[in-house]
C-alpha positions as CSV (number, residue, x, y, z in Angstrom):
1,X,-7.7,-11.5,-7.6
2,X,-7.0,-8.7,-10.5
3,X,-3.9,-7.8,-9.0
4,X,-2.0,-7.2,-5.5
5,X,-4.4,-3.9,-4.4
6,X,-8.1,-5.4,-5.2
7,X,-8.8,-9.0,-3.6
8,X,-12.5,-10.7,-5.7
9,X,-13.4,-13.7,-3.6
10,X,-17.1,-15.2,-4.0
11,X,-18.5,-16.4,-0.5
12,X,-21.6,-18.1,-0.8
13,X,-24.0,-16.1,-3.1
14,X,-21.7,-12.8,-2.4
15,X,-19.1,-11.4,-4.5
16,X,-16.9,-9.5,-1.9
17,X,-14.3,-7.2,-3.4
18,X,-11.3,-6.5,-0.8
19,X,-9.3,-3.1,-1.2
20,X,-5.9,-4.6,-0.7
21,X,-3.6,-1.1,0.1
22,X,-3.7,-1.0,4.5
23,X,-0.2,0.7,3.8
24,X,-1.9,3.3,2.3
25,X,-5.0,3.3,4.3
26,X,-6.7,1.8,1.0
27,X,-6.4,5.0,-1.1
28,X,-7.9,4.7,-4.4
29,X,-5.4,4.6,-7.1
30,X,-5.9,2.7,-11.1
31,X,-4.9,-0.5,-10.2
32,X,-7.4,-0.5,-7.2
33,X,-10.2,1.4,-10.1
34,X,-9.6,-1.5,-12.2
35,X,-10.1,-4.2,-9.4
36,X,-13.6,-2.6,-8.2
37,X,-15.0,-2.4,-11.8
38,X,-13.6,-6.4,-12.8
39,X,-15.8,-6.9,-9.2
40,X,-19.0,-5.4,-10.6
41,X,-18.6,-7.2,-14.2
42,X,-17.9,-10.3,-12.4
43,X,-20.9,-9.8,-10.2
44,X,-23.3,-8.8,-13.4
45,X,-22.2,-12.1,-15.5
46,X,-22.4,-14.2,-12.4
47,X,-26.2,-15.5,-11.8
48,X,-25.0,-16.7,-8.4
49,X,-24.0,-14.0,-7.4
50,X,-26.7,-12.6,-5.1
51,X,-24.5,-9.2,-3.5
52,X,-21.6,-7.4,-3.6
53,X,-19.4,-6.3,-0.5
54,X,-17.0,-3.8,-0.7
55,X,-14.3,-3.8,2.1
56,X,-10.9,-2.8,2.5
57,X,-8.1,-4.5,4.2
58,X,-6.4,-3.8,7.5
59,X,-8.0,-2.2,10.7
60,X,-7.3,1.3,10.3
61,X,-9.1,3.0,7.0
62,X,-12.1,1.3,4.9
63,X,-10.8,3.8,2.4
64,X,-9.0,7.0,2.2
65,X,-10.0,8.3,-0.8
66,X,-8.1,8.8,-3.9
67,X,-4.2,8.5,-3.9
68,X,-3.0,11.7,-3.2
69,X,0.9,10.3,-4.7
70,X,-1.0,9.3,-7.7
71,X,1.2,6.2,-8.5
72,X,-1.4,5.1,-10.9
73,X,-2.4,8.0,-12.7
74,X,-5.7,7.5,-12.2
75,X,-6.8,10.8,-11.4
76,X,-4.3,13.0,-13.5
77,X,-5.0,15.9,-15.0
78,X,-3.8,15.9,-18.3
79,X,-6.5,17.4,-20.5
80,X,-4.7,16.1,-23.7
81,X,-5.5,12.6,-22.5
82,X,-8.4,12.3,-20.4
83,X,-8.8,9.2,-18.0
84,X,-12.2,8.2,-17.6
85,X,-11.3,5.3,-15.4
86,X,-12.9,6.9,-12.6
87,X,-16.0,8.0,-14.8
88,X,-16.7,4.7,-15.9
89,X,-16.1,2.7,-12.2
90,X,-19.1,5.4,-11.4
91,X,-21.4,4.8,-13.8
92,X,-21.0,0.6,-13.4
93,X,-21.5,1.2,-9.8
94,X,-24.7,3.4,-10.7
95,X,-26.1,1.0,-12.9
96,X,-25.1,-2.2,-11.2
97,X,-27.4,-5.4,-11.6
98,X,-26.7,-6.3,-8.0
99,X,-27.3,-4.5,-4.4
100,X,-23.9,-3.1,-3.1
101,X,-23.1,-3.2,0.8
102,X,-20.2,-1.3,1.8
103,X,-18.7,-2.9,5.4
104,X,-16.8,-0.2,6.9
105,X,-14.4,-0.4,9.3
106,X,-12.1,2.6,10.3
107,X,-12.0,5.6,8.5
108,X,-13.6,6.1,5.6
109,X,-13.0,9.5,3.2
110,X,-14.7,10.5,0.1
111,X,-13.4,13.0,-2.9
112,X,-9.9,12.7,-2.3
């Protein structure tokens, strides 16, 4: 675990990374950016691992997108100071070493 909102547990030859925010119907925020891009490095360096799984907790929302309250900053718009958090959790994601399978359950919303 990175922190309280992104849950890395390896089960077997899978890496499953766990959006931990049902409160907030798993809204993407940075701490939750952080979490899912720790998963993919973790997933690269381990030979092990064979997958990743991306889930998020709770019954209602796989994920609702990005944090409209935007606690975490992560998708500010400050032009002065860019965050490329975001940018980067994309790219890792794009390039990853390792098949991704998302398991949805509930809603699930994309661009904010």
């Amino acid at each position: 675990m990175i922190n309280n909102s992104v849950i890395l547990e390896k089960r077997g030859q899978a890496l499953w990374i766990t959006i931990n925010r049902p409160e907030k119907r798993n809204a993407i925020n940075g701490e939750v950016i952080a979490g899912i891009a720790l998963g993919y490095r973790t997933a690269h360096d381990d030979k092990d691992v064979r997958v990743i799984v991306l889930t998020g907790a709770g019954d209602k929302a796989f994920c609702a997108g990005a944090d409209l309250q935007n606690t975490g900053g992560a998708f500010a718009r400050d032009f002065a100071k860019p965050n490329v958090d975001y940018a980067d959790l994309l790219r890792l994601s794009q390039n990853a070493t390792k098949p991704a399978i998302a398991r949805v359950g509930g809603v699930c919303m994309a661009g904010g």
